[in-house]
C-alpha positions as CSV (number, residue, x, y, z in Angstrom):
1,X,1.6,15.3,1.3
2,X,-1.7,17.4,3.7
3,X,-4.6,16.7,2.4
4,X,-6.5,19.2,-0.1
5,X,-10.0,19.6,-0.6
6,X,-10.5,17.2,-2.9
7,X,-9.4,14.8,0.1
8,X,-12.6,15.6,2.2
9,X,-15.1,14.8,-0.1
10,X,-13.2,11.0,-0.8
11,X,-12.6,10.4,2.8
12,X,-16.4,11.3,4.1
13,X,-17.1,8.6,0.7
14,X,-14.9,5.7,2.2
15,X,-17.9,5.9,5.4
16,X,-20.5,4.7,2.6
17,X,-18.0,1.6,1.2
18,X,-17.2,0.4,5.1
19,X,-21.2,0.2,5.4
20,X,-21.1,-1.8,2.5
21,X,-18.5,-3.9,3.7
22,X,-20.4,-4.6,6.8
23,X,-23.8,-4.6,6.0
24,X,-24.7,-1.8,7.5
25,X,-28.3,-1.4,8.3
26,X,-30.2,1.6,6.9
27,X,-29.6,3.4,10.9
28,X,-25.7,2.1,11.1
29,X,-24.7,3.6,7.6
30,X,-26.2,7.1,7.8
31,X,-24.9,6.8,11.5
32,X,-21.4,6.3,9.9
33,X,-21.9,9.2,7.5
34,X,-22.9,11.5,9.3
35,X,-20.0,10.9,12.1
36,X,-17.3,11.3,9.3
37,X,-19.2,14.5,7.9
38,X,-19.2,15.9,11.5
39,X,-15.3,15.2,11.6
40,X,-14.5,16.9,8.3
41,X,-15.5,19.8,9.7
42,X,-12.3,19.6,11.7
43,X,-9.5,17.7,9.5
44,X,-6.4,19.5,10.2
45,X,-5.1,21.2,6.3
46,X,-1.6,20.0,8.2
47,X,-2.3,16.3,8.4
48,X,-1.4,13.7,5.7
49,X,-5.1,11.5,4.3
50,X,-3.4,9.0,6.0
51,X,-3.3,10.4,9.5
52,X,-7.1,11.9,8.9
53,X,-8.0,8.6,7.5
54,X,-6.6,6.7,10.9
55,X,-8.6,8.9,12.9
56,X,-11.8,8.3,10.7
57,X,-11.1,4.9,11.2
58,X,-10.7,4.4,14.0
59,X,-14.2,6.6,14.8
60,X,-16.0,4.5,12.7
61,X,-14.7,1.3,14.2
62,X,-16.6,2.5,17.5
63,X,-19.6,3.0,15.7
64,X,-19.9,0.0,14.0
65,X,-18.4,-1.9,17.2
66,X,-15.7,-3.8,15.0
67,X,-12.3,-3.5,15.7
68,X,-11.7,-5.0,12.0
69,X,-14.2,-3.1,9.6
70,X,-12.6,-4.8,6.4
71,X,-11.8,-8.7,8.2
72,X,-14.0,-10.3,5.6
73,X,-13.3,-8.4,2.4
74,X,-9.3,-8.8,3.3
75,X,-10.0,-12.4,3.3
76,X,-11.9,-12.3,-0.1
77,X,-9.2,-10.2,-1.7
78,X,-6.3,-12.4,-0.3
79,X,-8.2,-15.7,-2.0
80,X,-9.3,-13.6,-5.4
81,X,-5.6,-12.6,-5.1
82,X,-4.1,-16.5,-4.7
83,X,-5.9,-17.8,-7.6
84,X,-3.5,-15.3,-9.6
85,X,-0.3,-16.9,-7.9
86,X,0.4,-19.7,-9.8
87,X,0.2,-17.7,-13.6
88,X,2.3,-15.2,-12.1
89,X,4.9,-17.3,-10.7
90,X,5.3,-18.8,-14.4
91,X,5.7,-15.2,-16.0
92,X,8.7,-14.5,-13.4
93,X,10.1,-18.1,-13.9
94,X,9.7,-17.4,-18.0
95,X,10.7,-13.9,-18.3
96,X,14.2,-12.4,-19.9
97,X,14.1,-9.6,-17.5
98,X,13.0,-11.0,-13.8
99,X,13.3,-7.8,-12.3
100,X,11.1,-5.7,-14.6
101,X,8.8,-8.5,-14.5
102,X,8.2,-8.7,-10.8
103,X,8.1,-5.0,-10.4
104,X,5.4,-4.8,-12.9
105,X,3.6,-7.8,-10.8
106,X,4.1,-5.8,-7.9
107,X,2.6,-2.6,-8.8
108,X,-0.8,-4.7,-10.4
109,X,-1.4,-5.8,-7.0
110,X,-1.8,-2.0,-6.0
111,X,-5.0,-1.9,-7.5
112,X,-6.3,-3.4,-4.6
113,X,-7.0,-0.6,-2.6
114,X,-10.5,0.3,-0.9
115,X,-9.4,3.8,-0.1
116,X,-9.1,4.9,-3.8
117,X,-11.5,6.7,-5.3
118,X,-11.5,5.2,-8.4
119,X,-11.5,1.4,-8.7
120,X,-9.5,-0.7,-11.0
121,X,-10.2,-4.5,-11.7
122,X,-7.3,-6.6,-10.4
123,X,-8.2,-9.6,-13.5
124,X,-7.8,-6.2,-15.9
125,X,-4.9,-4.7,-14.7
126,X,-3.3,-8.4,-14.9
127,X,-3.9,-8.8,-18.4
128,X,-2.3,-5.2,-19.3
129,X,0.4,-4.3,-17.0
130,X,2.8,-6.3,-19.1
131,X,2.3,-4.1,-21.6
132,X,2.2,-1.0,-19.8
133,X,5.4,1.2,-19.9
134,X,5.8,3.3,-16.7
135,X,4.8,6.7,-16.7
136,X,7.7,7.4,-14.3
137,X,10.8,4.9,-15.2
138,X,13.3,4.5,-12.6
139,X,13.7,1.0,-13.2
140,X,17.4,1.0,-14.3
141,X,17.7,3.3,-11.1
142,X,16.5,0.9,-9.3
143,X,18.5,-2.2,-10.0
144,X,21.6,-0.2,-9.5
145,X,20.4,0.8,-6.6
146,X,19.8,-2.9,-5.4
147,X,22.9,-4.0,-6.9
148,X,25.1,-2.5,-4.3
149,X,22.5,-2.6,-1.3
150,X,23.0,-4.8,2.1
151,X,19.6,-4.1,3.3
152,X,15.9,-3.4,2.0
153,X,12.8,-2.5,3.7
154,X,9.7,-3.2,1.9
155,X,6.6,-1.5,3.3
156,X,3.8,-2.9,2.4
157,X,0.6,-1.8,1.8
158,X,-3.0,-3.6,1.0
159,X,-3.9,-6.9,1.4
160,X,-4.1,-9.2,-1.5
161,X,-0.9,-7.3,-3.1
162,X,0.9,-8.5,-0.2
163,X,0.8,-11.5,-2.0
164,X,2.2,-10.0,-5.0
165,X,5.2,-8.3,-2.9
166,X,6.2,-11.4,-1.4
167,X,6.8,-12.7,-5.3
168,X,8.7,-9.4,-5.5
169,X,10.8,-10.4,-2.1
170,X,11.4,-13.8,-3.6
171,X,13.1,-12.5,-7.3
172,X,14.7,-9.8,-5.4
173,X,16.1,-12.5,-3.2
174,X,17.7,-14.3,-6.1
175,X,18.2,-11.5,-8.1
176,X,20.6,-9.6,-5.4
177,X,21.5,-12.2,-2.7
178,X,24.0,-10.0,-0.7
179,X,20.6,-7.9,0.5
180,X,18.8,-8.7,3.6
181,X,14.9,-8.2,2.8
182,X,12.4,-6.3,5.1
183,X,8.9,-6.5,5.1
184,X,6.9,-4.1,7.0
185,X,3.5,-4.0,7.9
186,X,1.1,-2.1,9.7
187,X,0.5,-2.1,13.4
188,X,-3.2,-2.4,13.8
189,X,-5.9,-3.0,11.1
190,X,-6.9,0.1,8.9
191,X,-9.0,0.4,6.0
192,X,-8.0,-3.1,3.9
193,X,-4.1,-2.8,5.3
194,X,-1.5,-5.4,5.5
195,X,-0.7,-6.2,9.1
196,X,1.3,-8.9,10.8
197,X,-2.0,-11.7,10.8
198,X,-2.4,-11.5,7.0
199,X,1.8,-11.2,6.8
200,X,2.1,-14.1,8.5
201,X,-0.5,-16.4,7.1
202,X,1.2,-15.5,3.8
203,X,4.5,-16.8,4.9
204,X,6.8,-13.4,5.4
205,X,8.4,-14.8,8.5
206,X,10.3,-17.9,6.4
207,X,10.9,-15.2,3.7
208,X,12.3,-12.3,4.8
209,X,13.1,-10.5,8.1
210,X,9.0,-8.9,8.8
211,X,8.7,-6.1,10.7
212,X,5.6,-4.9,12.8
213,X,6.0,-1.1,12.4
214,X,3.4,0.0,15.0
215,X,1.9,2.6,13.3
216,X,-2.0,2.8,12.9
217,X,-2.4,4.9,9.6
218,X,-2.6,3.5,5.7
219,X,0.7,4.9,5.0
220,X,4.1,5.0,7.1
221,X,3.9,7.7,9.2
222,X,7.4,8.1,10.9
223,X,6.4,9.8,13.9
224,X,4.1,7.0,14.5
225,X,6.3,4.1,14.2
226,X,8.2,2.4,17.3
227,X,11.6,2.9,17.6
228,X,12.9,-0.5,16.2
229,X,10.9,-0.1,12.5
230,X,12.7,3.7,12.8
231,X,16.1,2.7,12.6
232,X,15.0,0.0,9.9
233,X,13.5,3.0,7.7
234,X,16.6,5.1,8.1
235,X,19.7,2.8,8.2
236,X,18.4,0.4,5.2
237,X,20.1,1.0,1.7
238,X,17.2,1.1,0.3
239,X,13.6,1.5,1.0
240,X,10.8,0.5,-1.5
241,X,7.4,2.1,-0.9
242,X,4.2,0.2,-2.5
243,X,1.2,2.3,-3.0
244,X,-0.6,5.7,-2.4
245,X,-0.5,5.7,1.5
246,X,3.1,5.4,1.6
247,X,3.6,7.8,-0.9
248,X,1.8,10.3,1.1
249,X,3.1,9.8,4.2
250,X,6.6,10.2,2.7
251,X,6.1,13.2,0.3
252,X,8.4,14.6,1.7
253,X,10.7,12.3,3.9
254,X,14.1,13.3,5.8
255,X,16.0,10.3,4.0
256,X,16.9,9.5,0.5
257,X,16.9,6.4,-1.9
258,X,13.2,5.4,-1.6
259,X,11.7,4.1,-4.0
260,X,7.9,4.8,-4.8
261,X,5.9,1.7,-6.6
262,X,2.4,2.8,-7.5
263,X,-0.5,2.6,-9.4
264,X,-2.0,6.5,-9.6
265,X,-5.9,6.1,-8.5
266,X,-6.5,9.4,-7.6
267,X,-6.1,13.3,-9.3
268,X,-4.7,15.1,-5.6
269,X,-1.8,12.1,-6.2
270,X,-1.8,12.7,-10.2
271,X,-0.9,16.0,-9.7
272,X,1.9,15.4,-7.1
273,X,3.4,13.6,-9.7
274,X,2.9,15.4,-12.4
275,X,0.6,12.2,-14.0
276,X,-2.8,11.1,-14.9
277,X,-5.0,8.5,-12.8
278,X,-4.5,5.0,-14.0
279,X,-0.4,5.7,-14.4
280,X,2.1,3.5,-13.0
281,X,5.5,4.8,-11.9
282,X,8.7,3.3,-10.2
283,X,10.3,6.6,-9.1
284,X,13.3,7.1,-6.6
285,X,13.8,10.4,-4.5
């Protein structure tokens, strides 16, 4: 996906939540602002968000002098997130239909996402998603898909919803043993992205094959990836792809059978997919 116009205005917005996230002082935020409203002026109409939002980052990073802008909040969201685990770990352990289950778990976590324009309370979405039919149902797709796969790649996406992929992983795991599992993350920190620290506090490394796939955007951009997360990406069976970064860095891809897991949070997205904000879809291209 480029970016549209509607982009601008929420990317120049995310300048006012990383001064939050910092606390800013009255000179750093409008200092912050007014460097991303002096970029907008030259986002490229042929660049993904993501790749705008990596450069965005990255600016403000040298602003505020911190190579981390969201260190702390990723570590609030990752214990908000673990106080979740244990309830969740029941449903799977209780539920008729594991797979439906933990794809539903999977997609909750999405909601935490500090790029999105519209914010969705991980407690609420818990409470609901179980209910929630997807607005795009590729489920039975999918299962057939995994059901004759010999290798996955997961790529992640925020932090805190890591922790609800690596349930994902787990059931998947049991669910369709003759698959080797990959996890990738991101290669440097942007926005509230999963990279290889938070992956492998979590765990990954005992659970699955994890995979540092060097690029520096929220959202896998191919050209930006080292070689070795390349042929990952196009040899797997399968890839699944967890939120809106990765959705718009692969609409469109060059390979088939991915698999797009996703809560809908904003309306340049919505109308990509042909949905409303606040959908949740499991579709395969």
């Amino acid at each position: 996906m480029k970016i549209d116009e509607a982009c601008v205005g929420c990317i120049i917005n995310q300048s006012k939540r990383v001064a939050d996230a910092i606390n800013a002082s009255a000179f750093l935020s409008q200092e912050l602002t007014s460097t991303v409203e002096k970029m907008s002026k030259e986002f490229s109409f042929s660049n993904t968000p993501p790749e705008i939002a990596a450069d965005v980052y990255a600016k403000m990073a040298f602003v505020a002098n911190k190579s981390d802008l969201y260190d702390e909040v990723k570590a609030l969201s990752t214990q908000k997130a673990l106080s979740f685990v244990p309830f969740l770990k029941n449903k799977i352990l209780l539920s008729q239909e594991k797979l439906l289950t933990a794809t539903k778990i999977a997609v909750a976590g999405n909601v935490i996402d500090l790029a999105a324009a519209v914010a969705f309370d991980l407690e609420e979405e818990l409470e609901k998603i179980f209910h929630t039919p997807f607005a795009h149902d590729d489920l039975k797709i999918l299962q057939n898909e995994l059901c004759h796969a010999k290798s996955v790649v997961v790529l992640g996406d925020n932090v805190g919803e890591h922790l609800f992929d690596f349930m994902f992983i787990e059931t998947l795991q049991d669910l369709f043993p003759q698959a080797t599992f990959f996890y990738m993350v991101r290669g440097a920190p942007i926005i509230n992205d999963v990279t290889m620290k938070e992956a492998l506090s979590a765990g990954f490394d005992k659970l699955c094959t994890l995979v540092d796939s060097g690029v520096n955007t929220p959202g896998f951009t191919y050209n930006r990836a080292n070689s070795h997360a390349k042929e990952l990406f196009d040899n797997a069976d399968l890839v699944i792809s967890k939120g809106m970064g990765n959705y718009e860095c692969l609409t469109p891809s060059h390979r088939k059978n991915i698999c797009f897991l996703l809560k809908v949070k904003c309306s340049v997205v919505a109308t990509s997919l042909g949905k409303e904000i606040g959908d949740i879809i499991c579709k395969i291209v």
